[in-house]
N, CA, C and O atoms as CSV, one atom per row, in Angstrom:
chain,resi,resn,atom,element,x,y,z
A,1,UNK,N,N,-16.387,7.810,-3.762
A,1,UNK,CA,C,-15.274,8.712,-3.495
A,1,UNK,C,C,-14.238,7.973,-2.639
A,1,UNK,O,O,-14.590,7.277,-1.687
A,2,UNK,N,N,-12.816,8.150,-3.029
A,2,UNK,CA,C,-11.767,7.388,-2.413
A,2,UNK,C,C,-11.855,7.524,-1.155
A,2,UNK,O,O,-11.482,6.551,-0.500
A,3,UNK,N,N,-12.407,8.842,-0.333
A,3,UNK,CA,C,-11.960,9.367,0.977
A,3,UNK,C,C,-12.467,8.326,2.168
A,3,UNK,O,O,-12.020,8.040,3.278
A,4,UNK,N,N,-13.953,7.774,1.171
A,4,UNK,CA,C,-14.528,6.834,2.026
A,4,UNK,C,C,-14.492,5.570,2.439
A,4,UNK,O,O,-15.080,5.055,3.390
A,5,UNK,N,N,-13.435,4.892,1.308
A,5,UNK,CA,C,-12.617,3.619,1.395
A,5,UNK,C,C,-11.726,3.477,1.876
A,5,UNK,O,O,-10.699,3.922,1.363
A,6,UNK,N,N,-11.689,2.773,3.121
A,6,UNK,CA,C,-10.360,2.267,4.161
A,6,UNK,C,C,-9.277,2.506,2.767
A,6,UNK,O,O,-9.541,2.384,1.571
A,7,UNK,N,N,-7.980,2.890,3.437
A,7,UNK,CA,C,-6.270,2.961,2.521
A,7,UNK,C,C,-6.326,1.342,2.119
A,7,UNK,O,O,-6.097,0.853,1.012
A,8,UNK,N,N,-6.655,0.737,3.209
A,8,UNK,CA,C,-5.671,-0.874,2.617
A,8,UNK,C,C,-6.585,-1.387,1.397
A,8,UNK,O,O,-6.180,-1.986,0.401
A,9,UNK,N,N,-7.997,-0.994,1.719
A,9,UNK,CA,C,-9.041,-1.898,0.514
A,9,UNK,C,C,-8.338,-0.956,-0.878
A,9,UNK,O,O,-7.899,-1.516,-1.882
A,10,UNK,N,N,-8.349,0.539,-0.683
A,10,UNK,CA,C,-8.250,1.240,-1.651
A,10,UNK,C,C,-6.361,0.939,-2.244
A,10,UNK,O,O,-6.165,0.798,-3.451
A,11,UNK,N,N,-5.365,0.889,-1.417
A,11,UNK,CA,C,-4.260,0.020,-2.441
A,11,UNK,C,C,-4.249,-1.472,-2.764
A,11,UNK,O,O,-3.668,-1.812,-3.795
A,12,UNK,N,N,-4.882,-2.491,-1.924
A,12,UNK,CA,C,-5.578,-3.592,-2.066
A,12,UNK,C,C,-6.141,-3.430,-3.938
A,12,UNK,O,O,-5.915,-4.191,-4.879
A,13,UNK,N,N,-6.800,-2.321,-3.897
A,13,UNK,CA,C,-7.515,-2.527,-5.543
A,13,UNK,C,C,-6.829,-2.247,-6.441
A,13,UNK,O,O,-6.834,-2.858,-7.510
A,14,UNK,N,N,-5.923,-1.015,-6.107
A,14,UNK,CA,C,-5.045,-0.746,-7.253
A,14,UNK,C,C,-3.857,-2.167,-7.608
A,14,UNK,O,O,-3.299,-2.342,-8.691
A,15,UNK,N,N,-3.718,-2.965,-6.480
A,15,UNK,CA,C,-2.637,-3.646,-6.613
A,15,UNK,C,C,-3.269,-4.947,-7.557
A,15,UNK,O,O,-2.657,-5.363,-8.541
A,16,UNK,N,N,-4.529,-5.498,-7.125
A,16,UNK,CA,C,-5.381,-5.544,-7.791
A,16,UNK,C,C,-5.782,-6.024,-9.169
A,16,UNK,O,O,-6.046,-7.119,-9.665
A,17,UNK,N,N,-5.705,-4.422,-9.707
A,17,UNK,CA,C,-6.000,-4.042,-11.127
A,17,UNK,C,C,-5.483,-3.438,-12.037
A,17,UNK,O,O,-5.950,-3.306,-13.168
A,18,UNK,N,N,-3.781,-2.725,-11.348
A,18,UNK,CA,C,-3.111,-2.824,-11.878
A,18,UNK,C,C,-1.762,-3.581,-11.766
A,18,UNK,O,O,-0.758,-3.145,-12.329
A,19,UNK,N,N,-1.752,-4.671,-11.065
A,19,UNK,CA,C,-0.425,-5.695,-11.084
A,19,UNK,C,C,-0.722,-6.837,-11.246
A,19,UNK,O,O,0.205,-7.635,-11.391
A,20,UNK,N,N,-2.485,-7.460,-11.290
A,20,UNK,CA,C,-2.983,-8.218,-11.768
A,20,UNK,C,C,-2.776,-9.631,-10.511
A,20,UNK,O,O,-2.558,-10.836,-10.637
A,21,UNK,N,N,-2.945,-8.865,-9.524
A,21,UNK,CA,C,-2.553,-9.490,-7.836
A,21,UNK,C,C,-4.349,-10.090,-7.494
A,21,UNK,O,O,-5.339,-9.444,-7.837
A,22,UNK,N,N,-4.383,-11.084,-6.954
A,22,UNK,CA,C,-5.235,-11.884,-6.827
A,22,UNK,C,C,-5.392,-11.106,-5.023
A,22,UNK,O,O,-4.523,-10.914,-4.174
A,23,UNK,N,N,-7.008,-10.803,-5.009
A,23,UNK,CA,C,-6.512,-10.623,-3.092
A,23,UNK,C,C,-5.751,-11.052,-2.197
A,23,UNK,O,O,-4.837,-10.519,-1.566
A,24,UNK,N,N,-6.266,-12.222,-2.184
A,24,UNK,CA,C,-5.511,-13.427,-0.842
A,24,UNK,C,C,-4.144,-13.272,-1.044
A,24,UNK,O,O,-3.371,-13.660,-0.168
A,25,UNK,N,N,-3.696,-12.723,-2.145
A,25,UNK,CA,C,-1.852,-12.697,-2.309
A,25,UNK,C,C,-1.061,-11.446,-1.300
A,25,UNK,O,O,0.038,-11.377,-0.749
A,26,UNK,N,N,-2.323,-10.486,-1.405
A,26,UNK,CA,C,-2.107,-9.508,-0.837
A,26,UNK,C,C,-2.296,-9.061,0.505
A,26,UNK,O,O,-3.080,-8.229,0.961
A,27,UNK,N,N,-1.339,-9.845,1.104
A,27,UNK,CA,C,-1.307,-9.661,2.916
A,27,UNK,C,C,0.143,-9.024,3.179
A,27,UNK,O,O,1.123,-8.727,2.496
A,28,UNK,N,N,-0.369,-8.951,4.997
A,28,UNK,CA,C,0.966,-8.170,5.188
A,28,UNK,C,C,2.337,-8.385,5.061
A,28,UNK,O,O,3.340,-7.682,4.943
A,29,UNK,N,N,2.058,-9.641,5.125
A,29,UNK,CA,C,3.853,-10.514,5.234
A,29,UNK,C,C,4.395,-10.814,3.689
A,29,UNK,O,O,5.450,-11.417,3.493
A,30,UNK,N,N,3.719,-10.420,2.834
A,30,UNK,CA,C,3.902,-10.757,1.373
A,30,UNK,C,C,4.674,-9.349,1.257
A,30,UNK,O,O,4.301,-8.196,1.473
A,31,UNK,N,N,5.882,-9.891,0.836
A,31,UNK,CA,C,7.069,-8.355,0.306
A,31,UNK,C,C,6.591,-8.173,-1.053
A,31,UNK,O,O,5.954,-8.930,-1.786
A,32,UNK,N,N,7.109,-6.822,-1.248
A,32,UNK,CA,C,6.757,-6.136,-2.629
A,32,UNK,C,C,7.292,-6.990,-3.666
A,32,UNK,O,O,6.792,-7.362,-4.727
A,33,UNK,N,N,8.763,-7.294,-2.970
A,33,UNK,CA,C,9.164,-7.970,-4.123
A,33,UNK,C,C,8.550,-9.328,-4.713
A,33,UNK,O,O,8.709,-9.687,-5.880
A,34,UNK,N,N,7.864,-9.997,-3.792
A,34,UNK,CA,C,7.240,-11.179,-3.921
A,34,UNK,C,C,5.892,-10.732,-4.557
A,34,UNK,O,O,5.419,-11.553,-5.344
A,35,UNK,N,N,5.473,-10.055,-4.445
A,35,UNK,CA,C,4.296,-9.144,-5.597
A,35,UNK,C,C,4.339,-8.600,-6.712
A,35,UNK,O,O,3.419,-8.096,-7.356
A,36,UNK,N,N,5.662,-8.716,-7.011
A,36,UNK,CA,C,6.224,-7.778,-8.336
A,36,UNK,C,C,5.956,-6.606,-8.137
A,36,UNK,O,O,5.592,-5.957,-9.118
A,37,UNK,N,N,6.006,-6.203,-7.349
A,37,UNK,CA,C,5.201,-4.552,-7.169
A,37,UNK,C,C,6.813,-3.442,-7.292
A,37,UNK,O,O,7.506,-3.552,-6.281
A,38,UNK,N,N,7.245,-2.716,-8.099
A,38,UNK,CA,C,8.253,-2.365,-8.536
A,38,UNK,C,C,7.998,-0.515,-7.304
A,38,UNK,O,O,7.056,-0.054,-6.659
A,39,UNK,N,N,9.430,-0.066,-7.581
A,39,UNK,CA,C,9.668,0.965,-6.866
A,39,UNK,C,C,8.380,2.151,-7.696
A,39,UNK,O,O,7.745,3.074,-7.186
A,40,UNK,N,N,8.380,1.603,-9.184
A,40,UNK,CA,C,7.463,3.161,-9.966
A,40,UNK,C,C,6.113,2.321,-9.408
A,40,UNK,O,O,5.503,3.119,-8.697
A,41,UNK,N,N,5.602,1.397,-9.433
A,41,UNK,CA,C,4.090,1.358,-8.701
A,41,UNK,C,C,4.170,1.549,-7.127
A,41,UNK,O,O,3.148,2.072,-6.682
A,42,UNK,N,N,5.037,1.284,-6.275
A,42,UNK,CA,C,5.055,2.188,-4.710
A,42,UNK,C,C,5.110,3.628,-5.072
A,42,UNK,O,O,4.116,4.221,-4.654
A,43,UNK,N,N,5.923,4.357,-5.695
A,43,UNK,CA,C,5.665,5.627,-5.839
A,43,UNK,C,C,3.935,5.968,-6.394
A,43,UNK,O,O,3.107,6.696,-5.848
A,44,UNK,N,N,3.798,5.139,-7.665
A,44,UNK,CA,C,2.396,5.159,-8.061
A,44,UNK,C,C,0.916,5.539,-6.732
A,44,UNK,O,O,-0.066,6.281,-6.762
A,45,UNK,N,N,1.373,4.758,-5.907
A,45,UNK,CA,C,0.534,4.334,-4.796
A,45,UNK,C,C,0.520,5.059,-3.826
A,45,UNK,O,O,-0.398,5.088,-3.006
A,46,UNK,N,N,1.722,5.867,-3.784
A,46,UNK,CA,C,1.755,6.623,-2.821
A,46,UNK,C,C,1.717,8.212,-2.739
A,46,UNK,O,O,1.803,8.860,-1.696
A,47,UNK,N,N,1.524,8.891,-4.445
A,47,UNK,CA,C,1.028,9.780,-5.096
A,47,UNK,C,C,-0.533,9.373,-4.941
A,47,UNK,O,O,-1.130,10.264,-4.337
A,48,UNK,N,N,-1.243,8.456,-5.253
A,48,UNK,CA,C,-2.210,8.498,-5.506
A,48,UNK,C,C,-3.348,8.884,-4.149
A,48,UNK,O,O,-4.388,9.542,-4.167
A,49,UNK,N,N,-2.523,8.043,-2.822
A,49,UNK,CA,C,-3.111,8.047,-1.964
A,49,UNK,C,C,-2.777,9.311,-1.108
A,49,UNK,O,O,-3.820,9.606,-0.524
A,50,UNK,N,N,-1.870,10.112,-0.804
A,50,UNK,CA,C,-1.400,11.629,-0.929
A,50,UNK,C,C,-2.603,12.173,-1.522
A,50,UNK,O,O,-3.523,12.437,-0.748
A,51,UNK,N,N,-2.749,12.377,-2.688
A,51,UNK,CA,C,-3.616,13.291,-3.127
A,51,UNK,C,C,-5.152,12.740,-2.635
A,51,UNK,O,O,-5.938,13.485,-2.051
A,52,UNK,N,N,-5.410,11.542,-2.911
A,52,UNK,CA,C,-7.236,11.148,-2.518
A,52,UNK,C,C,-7.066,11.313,-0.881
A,52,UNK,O,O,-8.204,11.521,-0.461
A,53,UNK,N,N,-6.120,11.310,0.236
A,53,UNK,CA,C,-6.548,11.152,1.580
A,53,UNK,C,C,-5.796,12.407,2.330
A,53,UNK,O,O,-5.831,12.744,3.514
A,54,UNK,N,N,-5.227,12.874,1.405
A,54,UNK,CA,C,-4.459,14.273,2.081
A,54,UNK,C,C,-3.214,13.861,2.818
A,54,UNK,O,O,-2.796,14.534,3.760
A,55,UNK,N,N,-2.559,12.662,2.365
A,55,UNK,CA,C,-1.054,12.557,3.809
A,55,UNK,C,C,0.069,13.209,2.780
A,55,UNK,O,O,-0.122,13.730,1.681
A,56,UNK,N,N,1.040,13.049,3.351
A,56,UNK,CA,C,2.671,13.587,2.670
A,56,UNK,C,C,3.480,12.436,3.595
A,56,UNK,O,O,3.716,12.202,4.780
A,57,UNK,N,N,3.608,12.167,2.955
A,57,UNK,CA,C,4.738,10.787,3.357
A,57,UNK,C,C,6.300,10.936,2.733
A,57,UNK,O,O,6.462,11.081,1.522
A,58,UNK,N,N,7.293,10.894,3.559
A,58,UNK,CA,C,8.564,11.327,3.055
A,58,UNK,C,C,9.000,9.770,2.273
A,58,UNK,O,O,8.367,8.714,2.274
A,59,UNK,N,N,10.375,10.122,1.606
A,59,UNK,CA,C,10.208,9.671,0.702
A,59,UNK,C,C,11.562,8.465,1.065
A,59,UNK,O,O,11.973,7.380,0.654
A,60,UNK,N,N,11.825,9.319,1.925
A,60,UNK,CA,C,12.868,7.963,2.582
A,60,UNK,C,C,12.179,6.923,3.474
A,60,UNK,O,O,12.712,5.822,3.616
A,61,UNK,N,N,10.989,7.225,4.099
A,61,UNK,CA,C,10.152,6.021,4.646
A,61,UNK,C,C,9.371,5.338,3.912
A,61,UNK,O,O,8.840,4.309,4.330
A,62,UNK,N,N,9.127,5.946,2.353
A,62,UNK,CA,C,7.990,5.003,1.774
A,62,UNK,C,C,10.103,3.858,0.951
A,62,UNK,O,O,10.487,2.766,1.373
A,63,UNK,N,N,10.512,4.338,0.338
A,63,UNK,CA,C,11.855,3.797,0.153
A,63,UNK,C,C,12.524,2.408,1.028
A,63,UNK,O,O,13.257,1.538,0.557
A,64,UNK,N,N,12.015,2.522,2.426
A,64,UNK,CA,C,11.713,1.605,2.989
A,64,UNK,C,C,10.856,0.936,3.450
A,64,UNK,O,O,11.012,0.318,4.503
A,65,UNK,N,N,9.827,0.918,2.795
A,65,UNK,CA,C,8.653,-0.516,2.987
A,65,UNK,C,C,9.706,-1.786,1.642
A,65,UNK,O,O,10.272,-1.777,0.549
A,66,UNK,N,N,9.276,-2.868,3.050
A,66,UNK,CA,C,9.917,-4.007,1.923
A,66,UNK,C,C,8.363,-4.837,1.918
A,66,UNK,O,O,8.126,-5.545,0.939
A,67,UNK,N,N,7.527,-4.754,2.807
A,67,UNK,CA,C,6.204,-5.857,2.921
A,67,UNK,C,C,4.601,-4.662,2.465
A,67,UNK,O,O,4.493,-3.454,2.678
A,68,UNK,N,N,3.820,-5.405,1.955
A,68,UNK,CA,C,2.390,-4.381,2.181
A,68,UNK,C,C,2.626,-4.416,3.599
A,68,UNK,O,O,2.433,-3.283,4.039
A,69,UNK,N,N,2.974,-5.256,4.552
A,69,UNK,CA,C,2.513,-4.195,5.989
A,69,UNK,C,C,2.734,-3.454,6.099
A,69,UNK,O,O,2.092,-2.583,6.685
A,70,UNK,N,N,4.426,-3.305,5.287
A,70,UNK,CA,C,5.515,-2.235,5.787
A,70,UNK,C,C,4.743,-0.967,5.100
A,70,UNK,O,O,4.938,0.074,5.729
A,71,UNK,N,N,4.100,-0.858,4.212
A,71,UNK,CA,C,3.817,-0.194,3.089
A,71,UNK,C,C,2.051,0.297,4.082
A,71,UNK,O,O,1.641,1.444,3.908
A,72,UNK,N,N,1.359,-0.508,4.861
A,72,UNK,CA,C,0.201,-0.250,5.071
A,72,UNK,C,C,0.428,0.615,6.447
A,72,UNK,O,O,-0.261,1.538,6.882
A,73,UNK,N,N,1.774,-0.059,7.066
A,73,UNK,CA,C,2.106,0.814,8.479
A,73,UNK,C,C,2.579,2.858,8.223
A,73,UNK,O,O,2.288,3.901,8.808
A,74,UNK,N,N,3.378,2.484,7.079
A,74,UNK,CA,C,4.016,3.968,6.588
A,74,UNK,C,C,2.367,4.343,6.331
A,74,UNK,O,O,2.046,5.107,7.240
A,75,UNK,N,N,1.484,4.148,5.645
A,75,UNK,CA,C,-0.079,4.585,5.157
A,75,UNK,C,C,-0.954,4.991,6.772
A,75,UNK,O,O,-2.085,5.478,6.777
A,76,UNK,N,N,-0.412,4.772,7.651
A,76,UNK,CA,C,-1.221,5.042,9.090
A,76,UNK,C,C,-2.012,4.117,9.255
A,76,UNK,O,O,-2.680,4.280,10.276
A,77,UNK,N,N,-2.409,2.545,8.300
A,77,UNK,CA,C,-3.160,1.431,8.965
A,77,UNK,C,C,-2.527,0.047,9.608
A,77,UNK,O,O,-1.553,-0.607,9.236
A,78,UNK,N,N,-3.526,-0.177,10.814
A,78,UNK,CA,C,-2.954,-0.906,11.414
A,78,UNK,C,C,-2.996,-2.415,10.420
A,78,UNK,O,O,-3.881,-2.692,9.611
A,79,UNK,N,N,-1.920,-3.163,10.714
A,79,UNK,CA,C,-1.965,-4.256,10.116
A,79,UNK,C,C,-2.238,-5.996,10.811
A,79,UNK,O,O,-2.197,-7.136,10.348
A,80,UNK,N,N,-2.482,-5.456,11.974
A,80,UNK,CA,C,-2.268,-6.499,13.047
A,80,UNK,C,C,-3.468,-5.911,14.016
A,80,UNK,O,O,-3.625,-4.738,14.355
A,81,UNK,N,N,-4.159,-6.899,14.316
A,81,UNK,CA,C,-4.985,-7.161,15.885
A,81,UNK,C,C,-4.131,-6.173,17.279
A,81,UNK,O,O,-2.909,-6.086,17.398
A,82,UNK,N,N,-4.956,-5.652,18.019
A,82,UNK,CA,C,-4.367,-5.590,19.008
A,82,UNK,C,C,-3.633,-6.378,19.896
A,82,UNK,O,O,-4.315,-7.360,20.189
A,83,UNK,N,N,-2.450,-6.389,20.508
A,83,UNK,CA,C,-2.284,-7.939,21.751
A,83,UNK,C,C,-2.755,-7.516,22.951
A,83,UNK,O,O,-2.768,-8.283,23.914
């Protein structure tokens, strides 16, 4: 069940298996655009994870993720170590 998979492993897979993204590609500092990851798979991703984890994310903050961090920070996970 999705609820039980950390957000980042669970868009980590979709990105994955459906953009044909190798893991290690998929860090925080890697922009969408450098992923090919298009505006209809961020929306994709962010319907999907809405419905499996219960958030509502507006639509002008997911509009601005340019990085998966940016994209994992709007998701409520941290992307960085504490300092």
């Amino acid at each position: 069940m999705p609820d039980t998979v950390p957000i980042r492993d669970y868009v980590a897979e979709f990105l994955h298996t459906h953009c044909d993204l190798d893991f290690d590609e998929i860090t925080p500092e890697a922009t969408l655009d450098d992923l090919d990851v298009d505006s209809l798979t961020v929306l994709s991703i962010i319907v999907l994870v809405e419905k499996e984890y219960g958030l509502e994310l507006p639509e002008r903050q997911v509009a601005a993720a340019r990085t998966f961090g940016d994209l994992m920070v709007l998701l409520g996970v941290r992307t960085a170590a504490p300092s």
